[in-house]
N, C-alpha and C positions, 0 to 999 in steps of 0.2 A: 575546508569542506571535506567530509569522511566520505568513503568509498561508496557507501550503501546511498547517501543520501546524490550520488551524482547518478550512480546507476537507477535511481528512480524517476530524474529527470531527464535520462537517455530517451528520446521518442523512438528511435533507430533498434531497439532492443528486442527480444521476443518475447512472447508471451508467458515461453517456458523460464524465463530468464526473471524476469518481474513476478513471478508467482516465488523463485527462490528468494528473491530478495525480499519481498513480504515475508515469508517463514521466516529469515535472517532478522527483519526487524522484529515480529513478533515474538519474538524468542530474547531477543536483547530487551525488549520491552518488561517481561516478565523480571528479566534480571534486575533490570534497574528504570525503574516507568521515571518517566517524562513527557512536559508536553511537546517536546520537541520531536523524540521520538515517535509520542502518537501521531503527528503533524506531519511526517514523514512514512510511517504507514499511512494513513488517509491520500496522502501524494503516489504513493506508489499502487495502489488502488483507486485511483483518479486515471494514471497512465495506463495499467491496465483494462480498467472499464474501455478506456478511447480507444485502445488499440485495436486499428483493421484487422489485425490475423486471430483477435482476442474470440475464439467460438465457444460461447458458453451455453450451456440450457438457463430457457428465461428464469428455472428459480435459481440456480446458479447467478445468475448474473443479479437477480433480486438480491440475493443475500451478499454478494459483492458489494450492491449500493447501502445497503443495511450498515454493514460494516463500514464503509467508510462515511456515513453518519455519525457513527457510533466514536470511530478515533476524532473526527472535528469536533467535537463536542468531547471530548477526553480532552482536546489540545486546548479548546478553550474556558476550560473550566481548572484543568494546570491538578 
């Protein structure tokens, strides 16, 4: 298990923290795309959406769900 993909399933984590780790994915993604990797941004925007300290503005937070639509269907379509 790689580092990015534990700290996205960290619930304990912050907001500020999960927002890095998407950039982190998204950025690897672009290097070398996978569906494992989209699978894993989708996940880490999953934990962010749930997250109690997560304040966003509702389009903010729309385009959060948008996006992690957008990677599950990256992840299963491969």
């Amino acid at each position: 298990m790689t580092v990015e993909s534990c700290v996205c399933a960290d619930a304990a984590l912050s907001p500020d923290l999960l927002q890095e780790s998407l950039r982190f994915l998204l950025m690897r993604y672009a290097r070398s795309p996978s569906p494992s990797t989209a699978g894993r941004i989708a996940a880490c925007l999953d934990g962010l959406l749930a997250h109690p300290e997560f304040k966003a503005a509702p389009g903010d937070r729309c385009t959060y769900r948008r996006m992690r639509s957008y990677w599950r269907l990256v992840e299963r379509l491969g």
